[in-house]
C-alpha positions in Angstrom: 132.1 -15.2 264.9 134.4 -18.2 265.1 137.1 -18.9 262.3 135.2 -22.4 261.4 137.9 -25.2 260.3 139.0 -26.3 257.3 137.2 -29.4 255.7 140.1 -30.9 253.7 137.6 -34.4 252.7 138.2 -34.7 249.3 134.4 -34.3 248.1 133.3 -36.6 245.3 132.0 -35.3 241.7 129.0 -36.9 240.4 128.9 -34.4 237.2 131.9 -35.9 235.7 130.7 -35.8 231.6 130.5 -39.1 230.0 132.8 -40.1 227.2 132.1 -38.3 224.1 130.2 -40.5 221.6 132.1 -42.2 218.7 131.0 -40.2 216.0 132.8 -37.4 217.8 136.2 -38.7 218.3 137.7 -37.2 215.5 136.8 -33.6 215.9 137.6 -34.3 219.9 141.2 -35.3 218.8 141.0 -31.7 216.0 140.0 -29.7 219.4 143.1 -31.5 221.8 145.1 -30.4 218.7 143.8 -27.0 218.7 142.5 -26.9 215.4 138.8 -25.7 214.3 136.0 -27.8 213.5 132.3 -27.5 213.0 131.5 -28.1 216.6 133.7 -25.0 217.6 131.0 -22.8 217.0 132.1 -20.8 213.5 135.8 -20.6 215.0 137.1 -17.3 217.0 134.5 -14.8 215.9 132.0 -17.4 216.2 132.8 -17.7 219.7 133.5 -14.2 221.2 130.1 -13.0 219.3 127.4 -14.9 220.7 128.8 -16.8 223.3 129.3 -20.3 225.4 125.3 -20.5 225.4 125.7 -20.6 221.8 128.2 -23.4 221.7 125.8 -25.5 224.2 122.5 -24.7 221.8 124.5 -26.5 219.1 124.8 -29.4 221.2 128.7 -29.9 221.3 129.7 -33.1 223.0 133.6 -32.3 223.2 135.1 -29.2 224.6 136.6 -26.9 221.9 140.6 -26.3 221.8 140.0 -22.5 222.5 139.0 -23.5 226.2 141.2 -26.3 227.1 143.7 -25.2 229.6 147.3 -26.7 230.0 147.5 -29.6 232.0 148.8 -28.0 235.1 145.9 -24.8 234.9 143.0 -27.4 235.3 140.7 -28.0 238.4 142.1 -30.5 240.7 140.3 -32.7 243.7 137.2 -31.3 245.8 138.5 -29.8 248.4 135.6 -28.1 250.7 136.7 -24.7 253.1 133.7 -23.6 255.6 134.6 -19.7 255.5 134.2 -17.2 259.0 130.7 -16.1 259.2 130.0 -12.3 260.1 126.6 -11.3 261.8 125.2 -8.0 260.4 122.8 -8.4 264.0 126.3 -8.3 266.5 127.4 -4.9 264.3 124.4 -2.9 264.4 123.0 -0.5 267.4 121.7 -1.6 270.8 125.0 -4.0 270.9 126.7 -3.5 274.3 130.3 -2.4 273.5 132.5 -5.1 274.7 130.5 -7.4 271.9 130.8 -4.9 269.7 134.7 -4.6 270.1 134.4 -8.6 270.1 132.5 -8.8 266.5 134.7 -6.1 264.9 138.0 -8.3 265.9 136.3 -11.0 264.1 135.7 -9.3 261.2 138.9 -7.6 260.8 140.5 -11.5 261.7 138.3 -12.5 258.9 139.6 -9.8 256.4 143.2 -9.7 257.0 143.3 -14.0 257.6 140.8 -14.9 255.1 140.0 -12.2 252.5 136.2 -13.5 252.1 133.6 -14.1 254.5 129.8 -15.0 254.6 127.5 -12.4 255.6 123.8 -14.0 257.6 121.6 -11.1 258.8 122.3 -8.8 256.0 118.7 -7.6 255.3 119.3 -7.9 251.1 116.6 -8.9 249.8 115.3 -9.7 246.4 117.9 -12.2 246.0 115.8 -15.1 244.3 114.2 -12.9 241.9 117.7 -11.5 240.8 118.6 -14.8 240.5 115.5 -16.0 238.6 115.7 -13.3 236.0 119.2 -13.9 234.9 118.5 -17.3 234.4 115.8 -16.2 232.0 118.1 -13.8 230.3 120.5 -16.5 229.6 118.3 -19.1 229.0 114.8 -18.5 227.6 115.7 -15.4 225.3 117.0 -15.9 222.0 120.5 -15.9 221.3 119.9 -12.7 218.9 117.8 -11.1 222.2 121.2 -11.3 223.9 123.2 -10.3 220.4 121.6 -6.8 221.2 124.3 -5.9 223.7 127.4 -8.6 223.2 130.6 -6.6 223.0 134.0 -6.7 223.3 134.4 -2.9 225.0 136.0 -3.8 228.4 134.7 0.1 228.7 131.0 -0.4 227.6 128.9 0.5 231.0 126.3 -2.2 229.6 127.5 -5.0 227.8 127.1 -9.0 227.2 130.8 -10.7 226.3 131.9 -13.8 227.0 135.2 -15.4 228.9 136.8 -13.0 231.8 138.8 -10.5 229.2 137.6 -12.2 225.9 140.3 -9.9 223.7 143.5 -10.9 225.3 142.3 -14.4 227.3 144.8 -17.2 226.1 142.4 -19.5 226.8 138.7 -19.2 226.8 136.7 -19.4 230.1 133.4 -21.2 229.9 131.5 -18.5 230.8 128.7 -16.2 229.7 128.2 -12.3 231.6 126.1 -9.4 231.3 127.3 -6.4 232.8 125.1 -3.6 234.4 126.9 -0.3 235.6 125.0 1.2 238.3 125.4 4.5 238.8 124.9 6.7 242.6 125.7 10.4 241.1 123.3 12.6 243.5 121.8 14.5 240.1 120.3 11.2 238.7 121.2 8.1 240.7 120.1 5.0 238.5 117.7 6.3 236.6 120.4 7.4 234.2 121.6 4.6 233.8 118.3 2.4 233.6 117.2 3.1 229.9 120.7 1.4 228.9 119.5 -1.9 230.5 118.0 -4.9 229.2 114.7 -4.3 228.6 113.7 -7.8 228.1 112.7 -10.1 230.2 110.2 -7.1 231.3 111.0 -7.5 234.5 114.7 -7.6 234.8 115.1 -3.2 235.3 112.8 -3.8 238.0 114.1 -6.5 239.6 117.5 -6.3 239.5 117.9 -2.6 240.1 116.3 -3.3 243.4 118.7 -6.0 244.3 121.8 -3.5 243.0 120.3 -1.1 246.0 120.2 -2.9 248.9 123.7 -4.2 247.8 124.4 -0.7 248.2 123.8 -0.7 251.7 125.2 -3.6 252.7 128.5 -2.5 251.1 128.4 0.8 253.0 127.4 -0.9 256.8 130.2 -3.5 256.3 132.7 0.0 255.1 131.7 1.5 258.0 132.9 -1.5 260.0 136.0 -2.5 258.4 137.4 1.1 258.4 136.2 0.7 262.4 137.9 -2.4 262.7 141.0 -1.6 260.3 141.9 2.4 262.0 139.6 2.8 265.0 137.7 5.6 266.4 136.2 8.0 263.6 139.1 7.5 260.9 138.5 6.9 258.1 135.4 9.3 257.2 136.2 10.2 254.0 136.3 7.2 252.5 133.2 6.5 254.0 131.2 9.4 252.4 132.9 8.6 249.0 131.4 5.4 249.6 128.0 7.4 249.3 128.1 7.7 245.8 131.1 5.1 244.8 130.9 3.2 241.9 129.0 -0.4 241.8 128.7 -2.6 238.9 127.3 -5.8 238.6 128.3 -8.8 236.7 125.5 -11.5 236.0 126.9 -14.6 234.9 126.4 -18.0 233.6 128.0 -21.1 233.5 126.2 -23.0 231.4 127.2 -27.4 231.5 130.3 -28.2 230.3 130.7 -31.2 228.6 134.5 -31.4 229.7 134.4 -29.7 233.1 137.8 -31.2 233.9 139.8 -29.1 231.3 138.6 -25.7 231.7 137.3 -23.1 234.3 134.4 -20.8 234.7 136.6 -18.0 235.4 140.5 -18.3 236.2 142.3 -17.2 239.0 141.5 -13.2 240.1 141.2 -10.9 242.4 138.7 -8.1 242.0 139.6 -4.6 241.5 137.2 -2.8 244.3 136.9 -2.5 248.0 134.2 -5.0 248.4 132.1 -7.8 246.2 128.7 -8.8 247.4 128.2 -12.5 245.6 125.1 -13.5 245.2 124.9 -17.2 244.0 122.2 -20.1 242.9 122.5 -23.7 244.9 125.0 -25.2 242.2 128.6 -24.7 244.1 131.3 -23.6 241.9 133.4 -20.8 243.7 137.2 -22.0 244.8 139.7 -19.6 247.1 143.0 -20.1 247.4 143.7 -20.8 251.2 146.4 -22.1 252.5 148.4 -23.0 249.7 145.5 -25.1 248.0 142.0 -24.5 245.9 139.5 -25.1 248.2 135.6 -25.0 247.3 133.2 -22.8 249.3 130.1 -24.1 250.5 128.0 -21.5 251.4 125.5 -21.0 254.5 121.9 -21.4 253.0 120.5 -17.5 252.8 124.1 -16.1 253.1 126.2 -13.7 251.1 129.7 -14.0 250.2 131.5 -10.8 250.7 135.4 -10.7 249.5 138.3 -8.0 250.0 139.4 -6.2 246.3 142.3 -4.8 245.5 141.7 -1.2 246.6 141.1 -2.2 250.3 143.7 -4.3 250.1 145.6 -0.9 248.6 144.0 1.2 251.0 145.2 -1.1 254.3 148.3 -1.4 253.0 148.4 -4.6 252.7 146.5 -5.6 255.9 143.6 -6.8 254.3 144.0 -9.4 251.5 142.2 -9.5 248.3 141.7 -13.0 247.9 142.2 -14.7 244.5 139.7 -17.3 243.6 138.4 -19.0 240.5 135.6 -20.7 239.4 135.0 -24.1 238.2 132.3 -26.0 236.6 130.6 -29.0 235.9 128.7 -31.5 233.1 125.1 -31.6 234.8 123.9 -28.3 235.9 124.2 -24.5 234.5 125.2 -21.8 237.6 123.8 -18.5 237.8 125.7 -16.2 240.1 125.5 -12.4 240.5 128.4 -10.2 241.4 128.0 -6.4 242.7 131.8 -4.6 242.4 132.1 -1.6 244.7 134.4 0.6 245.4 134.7 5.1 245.2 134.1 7.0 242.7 136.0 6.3 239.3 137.7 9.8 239.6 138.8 9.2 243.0 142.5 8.2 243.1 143.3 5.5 246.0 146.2 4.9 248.2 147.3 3.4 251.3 145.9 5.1 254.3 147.5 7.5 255.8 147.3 6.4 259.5 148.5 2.6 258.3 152.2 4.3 256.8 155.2 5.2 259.3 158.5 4.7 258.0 160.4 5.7 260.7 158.6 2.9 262.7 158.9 0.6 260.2 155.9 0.7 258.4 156.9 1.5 254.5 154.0 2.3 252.0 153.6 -0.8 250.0 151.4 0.5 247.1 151.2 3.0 244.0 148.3 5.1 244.4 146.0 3.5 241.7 142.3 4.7 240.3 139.8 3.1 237.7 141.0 4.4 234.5 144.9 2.8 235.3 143.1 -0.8 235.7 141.2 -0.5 232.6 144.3 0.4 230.7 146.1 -2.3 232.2 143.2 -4.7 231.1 143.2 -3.6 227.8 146.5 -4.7 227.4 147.0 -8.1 229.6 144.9 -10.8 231.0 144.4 -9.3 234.3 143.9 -13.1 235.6 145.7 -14.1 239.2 147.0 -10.4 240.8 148.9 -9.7 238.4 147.5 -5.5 238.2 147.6 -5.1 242.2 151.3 -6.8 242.2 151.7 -3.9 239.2 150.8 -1.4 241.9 153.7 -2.8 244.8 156.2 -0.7 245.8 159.5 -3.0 246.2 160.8 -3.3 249.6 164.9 -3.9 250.1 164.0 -6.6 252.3 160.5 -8.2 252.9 161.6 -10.8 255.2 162.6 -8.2 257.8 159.4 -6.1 256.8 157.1 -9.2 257.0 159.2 -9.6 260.8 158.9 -7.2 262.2 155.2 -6.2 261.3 153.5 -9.5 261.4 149.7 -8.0 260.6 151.1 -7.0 257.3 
C-alpha cells in the first residue's frame, strides 16, 4: 500500500442553493436573527421530534436559525485528500512473510499517520441493499412510521433522533439517524436484539442484520492485524477474543438537501468512541478529515470501505494510533445515505493503554485514564461530545510534552 498524495485542487461545488425566493426574505432575515417562524418546523420540539426530513417535507427554502453555525464553524473550500488504501488480499494466508511484514508496516503507517483508511478486498457484502433500505426508511415511509422510534435517550439501544447529541447540541446538525444496537452475547447473538428493530420496510431486519455481520468480521481480521502491526508476535490476545463478542452498533443516517449547505454541517467535528468504524456510504461525497492542519474531503475508491481509528485504540496504543476527527458536510441537490458500524469490547470491559506500549523508566509515560462505555455516555449526557473533547477528558498531563513528543517520535 502506498501513502497516495494529497490533492489540494480546490474542487468546484455545483450544489450551491439558489437565492431564496422573495416571498421568503423576511422569515430568512427572522432565522439569521434566530427567531422562530413558520418555516422552522413548530420551533424546538417541532424539530427534535420528527426530524430534518420533516423540515424538508414542508418545503423550507431558508435554513432555520437552530442550524446556522457561527461564521467561523462553517464548511470552507473543497479540498480533496486520496486516503492510503489497505488490501484485505496482502493480509490474509498463503502471503509470503516478507509481504506480509511489508502490508502490516503500511497499515500501522496508515493508522498512526492517517487515522482512516480505505479497505478494497474486504469480502462485505450486502452493501447496496443496506444502502437501498435506509434510503427507504428515510424516504418513502411516513414521517409517523419513523415517529415510532424518535427519541432523545442517548441510552435507547434502538432509536431515531435527529442532530449528533440533539439535547445539549448548540447548534443543530442537518441530519437524520437511526440507530441499531447489535448485540454478539454467545446466549442469543442478534436475535435478541432483532424484535426491537424496524420492522418496516419488511425487509430491513433482513438486510441489514446481514450487513451488521460481515462488518463483524471485517472489524475482527483488521483487530487481528493492527494489534500484529501495533505489539508484534502474539500480544495482544485478549483483546482479540473480547473482540469476539464486543459491542457494535450501527448508525444509519441521512442527510437530506439543504437549502443553505454553506451555513451548517451534516455532523460537526468528532472522533468516535470505539476501536474501529466500518463506513459504508452512497456515491454523494460528504465526509471531511482533518489532515494536516486543513478539512479535506475524501473521495472514496469505488467498492471500498472507509475504516477509521476511535478513541479506545487510540487509548489502547497509547496514543500511537490517532482517532481521527472528521465532520461531515452537505449540499442543496442531493440527499446522502451513509451507514456507520461502531465497534469496540464489551460495554463492561474497562480499557486502557497497553501494557507492552507503557515504560516509564524509558521514557514512555501512560498517557490515558482507563475509560469504559458507561463513562462516555455520562460524559455525553452532559456536553456536546463534538471535536475530542471526551478522549482529551481521558489524558493524563505530562510535565513536559515537547520532550515526551522528542524523544518518542511514534507517539
Amino acid at each position: 500500500m502506498a501513502i497516495l498524495d494529497l490533492d489540494l485542487a480546490v474542487m468546484s461545488d455545483d450544489n450551491h442553493a439558489p437565492p431564496p425566493p422573495p416571498e421568503a426574505a423576511a422569515d430568512h432575515e427572522l432565522h439569521r436573527l434566530g427567531k422562530p417562524s413558520d418555516d422552522d418546523g413548530g420551533g424546538d420540539d417541532g424539530v427534535l421530534t420528527k426530524g430534518v426530513r420533516h423540515l424538508c417535507e414542508r418545503g423550507i427554502t431558508a435554513l432555520p436559525g437552530r442550524y446556522v453555525l457561527p461564521p467561523g464553524d462553517r464548511p470552507g473550500a473543497r479540498l480533496a485528500i486520496r486516503l492510503p488504501v489497505v488490501d484485505l488480499a496482502r493480509l490474509r494466508s498463503g502471503l509470503g512473510a516478507a509481504d506480509r511484514a511489508a502490508a502490516l508496516a503500511e497499515l500501522d503507517a496508515a493508522c498512526r499517520d492517517y487515522g482512516i483508511f480505505q479497505v478494497v478486498n474486504h469480502g462485505v457484502d450486502g452493501g447496496g441493499a443496506a444502502l437501498d433500505v435506509a434510503r427507504r426508511f428515510f424516504e418513502e415511509l411516513p414521517a409517523a412510521e419513523r415517529a415510532r422510534y424518535m427519541s432523545p435517550d442517548i441510552r435507547a439501544p434502538v432509536r431515531c433522533g435527529t442532530s449528533f447529541n440533539q439535547l445539549n447540541d448548540g447548534v443543530l446538525c442537518w441530519r437524520d439517524f437511526l440507530k441499531l444496537a447489535v448485540s454478539h452475547s454467545p446466549a442469543a447473538g442478534l436475535a435478541a436484539v432483532l424484535p426491537s428493530w424496524p420492522d418496516t420496510p419488511s425487509d430491513l431486519r433482513e438486510v441489514v442484520s446481514a450487513y451488521a455481520r460481515a462488518c463483524h468480521r471485517l472489524f475482527k481480521e483488521l483487530m487481528e492485524a493492527a494489534l500484529e502491526a501495533l505489539l508484534g508476535g502474539s500480544a495482544g490476545g485478549e483483546v482479540l477474543e473480547s473482540c469476539e463478542v464486543g459491542s457494535q452498533m450501527l448508525m444509519v443516517n441521512c442527510f437530506p438537501a439543504c437549502p443553505e449547505p454553506e451555513l451548517t454541517l451534516g455532523m460537526p467535528p468528532h472522533s468516535d468512541y470505539g476501536f474501529l468504524t466500518v463506513l459504508l456510504q452512497d456515491q454523494v461525497n460528504g465526509l471531511e478529515v482533518r489532515h494536516a492542519d486543513a478539512w479535506l474531503l475524501v473521495d472514496p475508491l469505488p467498492g471500498s470501505l472507509l475504516v477509521n481509528i476511535g478513541d479506545h485504540l487510540e487509548i489502547y496504543s497509547n496514543g500511537r494510533y490517532k482517532s481521527v476527527l472528521h465532520r461531515v458536510r452537505v449540499n442543496s441537490g442531493r440527499s446522502r445515505i451513509s451507514v456507520a458500524s461502531l465497534h469496540s469490547l464489551p460495554p463492561e470491559r474497562v480499557i486502557g493503554p497497553a501494557p507492552e506500549l507503557v515504560d516509564e523508566e524509558r521514557g514512555k509515560p501512560r498517557r490515558y485514564m482507563d475509560t469504559d462505555f458507561a463513562t462516555f455516555l455520562s460524559y455525553l449526557a452532559s456536553a456536546e461530545g463534538k471535536h475530542k473533547t471526551f478522549l482529551q477528558s481521558r489524558r493524563i498531563p505530562q510535565e513536559d510534552e515537547e520532550l515526551i513528543q522528542a524523544s518518542n517520535p511514534s507517539l
